[in-house]
C-alpha positions as CSV (number, residue, x, y, z in Angstrom):
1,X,-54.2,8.1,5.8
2,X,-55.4,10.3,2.9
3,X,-55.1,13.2,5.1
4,X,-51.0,12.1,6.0
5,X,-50.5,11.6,2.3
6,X,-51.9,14.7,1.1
7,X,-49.4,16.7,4.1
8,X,-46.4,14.6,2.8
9,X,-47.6,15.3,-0.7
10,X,-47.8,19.4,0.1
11,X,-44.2,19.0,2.0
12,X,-42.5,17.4,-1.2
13,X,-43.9,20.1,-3.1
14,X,-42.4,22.9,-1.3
15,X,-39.3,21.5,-0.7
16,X,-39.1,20.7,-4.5
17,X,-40.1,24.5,-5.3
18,X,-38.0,25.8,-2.9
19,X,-34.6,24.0,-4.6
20,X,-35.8,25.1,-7.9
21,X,-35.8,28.9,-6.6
22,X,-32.1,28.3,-5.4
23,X,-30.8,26.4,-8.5
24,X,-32.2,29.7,-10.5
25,X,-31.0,31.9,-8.0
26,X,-27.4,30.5,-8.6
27,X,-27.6,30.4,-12.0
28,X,-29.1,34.5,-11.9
29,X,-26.4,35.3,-9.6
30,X,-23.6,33.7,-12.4
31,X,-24.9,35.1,-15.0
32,X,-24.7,38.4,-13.5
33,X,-21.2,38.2,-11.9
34,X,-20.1,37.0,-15.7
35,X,-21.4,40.1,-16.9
36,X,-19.9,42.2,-13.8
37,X,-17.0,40.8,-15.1
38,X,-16.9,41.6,-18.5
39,X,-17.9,45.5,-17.7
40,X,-14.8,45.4,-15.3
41,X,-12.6,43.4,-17.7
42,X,-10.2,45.8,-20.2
43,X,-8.7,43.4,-22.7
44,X,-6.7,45.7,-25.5
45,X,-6.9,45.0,-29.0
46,X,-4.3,43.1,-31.0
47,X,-3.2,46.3,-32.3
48,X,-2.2,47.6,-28.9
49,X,-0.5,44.6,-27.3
50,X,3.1,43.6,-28.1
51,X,3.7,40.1,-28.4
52,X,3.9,39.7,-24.9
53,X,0.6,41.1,-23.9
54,X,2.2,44.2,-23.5
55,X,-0.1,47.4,-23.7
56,X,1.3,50.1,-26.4
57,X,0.1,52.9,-28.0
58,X,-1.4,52.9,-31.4
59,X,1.1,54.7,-34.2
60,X,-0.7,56.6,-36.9
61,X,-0.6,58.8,-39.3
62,X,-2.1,62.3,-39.3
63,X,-1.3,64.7,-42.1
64,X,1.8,65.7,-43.7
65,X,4.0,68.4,-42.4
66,X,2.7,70.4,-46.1
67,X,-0.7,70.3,-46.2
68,X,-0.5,72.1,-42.6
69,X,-1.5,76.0,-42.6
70,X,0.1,78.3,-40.2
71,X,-2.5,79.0,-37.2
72,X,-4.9,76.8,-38.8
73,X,-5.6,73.8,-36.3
74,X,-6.9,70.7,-37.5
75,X,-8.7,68.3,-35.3
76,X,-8.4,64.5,-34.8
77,X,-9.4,61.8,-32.4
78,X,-6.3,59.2,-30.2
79,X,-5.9,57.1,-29.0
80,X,-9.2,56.6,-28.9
81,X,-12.1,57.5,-31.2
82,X,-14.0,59.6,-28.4
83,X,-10.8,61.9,-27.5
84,X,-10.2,65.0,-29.3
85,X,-6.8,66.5,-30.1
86,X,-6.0,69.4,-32.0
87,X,-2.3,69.9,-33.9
88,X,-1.0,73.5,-35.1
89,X,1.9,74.7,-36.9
90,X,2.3,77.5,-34.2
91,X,5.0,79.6,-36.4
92,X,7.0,80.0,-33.7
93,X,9.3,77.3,-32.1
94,X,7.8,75.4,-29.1
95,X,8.5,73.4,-26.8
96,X,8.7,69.5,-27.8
97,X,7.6,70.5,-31.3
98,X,8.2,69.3,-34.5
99,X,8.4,69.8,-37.9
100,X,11.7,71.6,-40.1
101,X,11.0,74.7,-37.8
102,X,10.0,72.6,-34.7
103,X,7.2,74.5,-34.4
104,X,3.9,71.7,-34.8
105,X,2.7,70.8,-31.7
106,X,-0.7,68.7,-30.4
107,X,-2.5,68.3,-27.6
108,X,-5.8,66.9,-25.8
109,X,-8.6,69.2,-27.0
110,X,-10.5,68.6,-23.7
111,X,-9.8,71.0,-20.7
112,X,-8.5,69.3,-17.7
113,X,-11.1,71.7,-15.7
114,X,-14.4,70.1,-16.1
115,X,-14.0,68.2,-19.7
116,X,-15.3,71.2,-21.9
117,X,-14.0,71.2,-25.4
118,X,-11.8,74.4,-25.7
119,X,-10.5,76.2,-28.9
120,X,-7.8,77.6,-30.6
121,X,-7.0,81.2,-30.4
122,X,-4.1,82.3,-32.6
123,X,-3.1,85.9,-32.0
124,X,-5.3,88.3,-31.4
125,X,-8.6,86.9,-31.7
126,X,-11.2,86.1,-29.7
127,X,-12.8,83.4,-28.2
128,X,-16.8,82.7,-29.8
129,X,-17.5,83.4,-25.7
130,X,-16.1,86.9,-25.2
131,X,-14.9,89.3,-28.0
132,X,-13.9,91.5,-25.5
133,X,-10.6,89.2,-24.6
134,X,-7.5,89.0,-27.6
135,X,-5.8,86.6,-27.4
136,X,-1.5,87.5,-27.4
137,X,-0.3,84.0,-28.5
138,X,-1.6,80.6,-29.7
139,X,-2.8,79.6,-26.5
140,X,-6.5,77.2,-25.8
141,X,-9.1,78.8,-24.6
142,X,-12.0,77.1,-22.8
143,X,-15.3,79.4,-22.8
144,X,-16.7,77.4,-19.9
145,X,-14.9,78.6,-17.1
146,X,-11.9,81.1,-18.7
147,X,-9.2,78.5,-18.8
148,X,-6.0,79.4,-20.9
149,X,-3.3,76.7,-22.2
150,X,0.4,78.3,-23.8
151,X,0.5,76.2,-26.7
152,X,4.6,77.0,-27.3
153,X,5.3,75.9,-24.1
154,X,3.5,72.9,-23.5
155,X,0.2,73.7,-22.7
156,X,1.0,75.5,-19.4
157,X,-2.0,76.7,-17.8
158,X,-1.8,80.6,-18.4
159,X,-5.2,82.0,-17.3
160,X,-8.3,80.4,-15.6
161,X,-8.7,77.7,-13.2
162,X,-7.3,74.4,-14.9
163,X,-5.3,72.7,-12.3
164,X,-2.8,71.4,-15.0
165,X,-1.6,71.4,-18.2
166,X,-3.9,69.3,-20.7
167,X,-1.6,66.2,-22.1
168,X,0.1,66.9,-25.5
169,X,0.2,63.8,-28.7
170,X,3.2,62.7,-29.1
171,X,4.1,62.9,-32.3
172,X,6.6,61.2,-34.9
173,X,7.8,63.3,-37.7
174,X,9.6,61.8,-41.0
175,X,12.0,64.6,-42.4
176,X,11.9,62.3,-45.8
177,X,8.0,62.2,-46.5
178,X,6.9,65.6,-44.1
179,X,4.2,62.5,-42.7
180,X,3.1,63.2,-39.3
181,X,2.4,60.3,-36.7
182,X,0.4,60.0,-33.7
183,X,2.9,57.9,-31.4
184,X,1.3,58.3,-27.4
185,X,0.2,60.6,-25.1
186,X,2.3,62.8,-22.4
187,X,0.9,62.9,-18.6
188,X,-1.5,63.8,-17.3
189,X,-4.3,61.0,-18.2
190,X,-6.9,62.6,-20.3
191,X,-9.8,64.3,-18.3
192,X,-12.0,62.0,-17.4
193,X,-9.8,58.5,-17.6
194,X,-8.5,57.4,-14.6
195,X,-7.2,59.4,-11.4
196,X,-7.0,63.2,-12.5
197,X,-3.8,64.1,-13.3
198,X,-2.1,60.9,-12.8
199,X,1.5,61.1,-14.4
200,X,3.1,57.5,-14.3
201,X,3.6,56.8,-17.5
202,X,2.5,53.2,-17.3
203,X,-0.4,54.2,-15.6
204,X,-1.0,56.9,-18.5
205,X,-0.7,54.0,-20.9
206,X,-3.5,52.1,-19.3
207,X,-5.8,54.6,-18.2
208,X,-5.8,56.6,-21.4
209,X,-6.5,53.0,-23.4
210,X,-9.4,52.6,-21.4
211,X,-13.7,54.0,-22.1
212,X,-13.7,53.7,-25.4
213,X,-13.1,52.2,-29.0
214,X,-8.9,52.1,-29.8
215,X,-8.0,54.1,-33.1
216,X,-6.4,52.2,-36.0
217,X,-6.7,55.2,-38.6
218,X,-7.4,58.5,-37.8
219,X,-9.5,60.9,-39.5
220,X,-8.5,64.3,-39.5
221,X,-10.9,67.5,-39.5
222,X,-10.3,71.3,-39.6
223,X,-10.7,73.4,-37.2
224,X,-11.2,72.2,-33.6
């Protein structure tokens, strides 16, 4: 009899252990989908939804039209904190700029190559890569591969092997004040979010929004 009990005893114990591996097994296994979830999940902050839910773009302002130098880029980040642009008074009159003389224009600052940064070359200078090449007009110039962006006519790849233009800032301009405001981005998405060269502006809107912290004030720095 002791020997039956003992079995029985031994049988109630596995099975018991056994249903405690399963209950934390489920409860492992919801944990980790919850977190699965929240990785996939994008929920946009207040200050990019309309009051329907609605994903927008953040407006803000830059600089004012005044304080800009001609050929003198500045740099900032939109729509979110980890995407460069630049914005240059060109001093000639470009395509989609603005400004009294329509000449301010801004763009991604990240080549839509490989993701290098690339910099401004205003006419006839060189690129900190090769001081053999001079530059004829404002263009971007990105020293890891040679790729070259026409800055007066909307970034049009020029030179190199960029397959696209890189996307330009939209930008608001009040005649009143000279103020300067970040408004959206133009297609493509920015390298790097979303489907390369994806062009649908609502897919834009929501790619573009996503990987990273939204802007509510940007900071602007000279130079790019």
């Amino acid at each position: 009899m002791k020997s039956a009990n003992a079995s029985q005893d031994k049988s109630k114990g596995r099975r018991s252990f056994l249903k405690l591996l399963v209950a934390i097994g489920a409860v492992s296994a919801t944990a980790a989908g919850a977190s699965v979830l929240r990785f996939l999940a994008y929920v946009p902050s207040s200050s990019t939804t309309q009051g329907s839910g609605q994903l927008m773009w953040p407006r803000v302002k830059l600089v004012n039209a005044k304080s800009l130098q001609m050929l003198k880029p500045v740099s900032f980040n939109y729509p979110l904190v980890n995407t460069p642009n630049i914005l240059v008074k060109l001093g000639v009159k470009a395509e989609n700029g603005i400004g009294d003389e329509g000449d301010i224009v801004a763009y991604s600052g990240i080549c839509q190559h490989l993701g290098c940064y690339y910099a401004f070359l205003s006419p006839g200078s060189s690129p900190s890569c090769d001081s053999s090449f001079k530059a004829s007009i404002p263009e971007g110039y990105c020293c890891c591969h040679g790729g070259q962006y026409d800055l007066a006519r909307s970034a049009r790849v020029i030179g190199g092997p960029p397959p696209r233009p890189v996307p330009a800032v939209k930008l608001d301009y009040d005649s009143d004040t000279g103020d300067i405001y970040a408004v959206g981005m133009g297609p493509p998405t920015i390298f790097g979010h979303g489907p390369p060269g994806t062009t649908d502006s609502a897919l834009v809107l929501k790619y573009d929004l996503q990987g990273g912290e939204i802007v509510t004030q940007a900071t602007v720095f000279s130079g790019t």
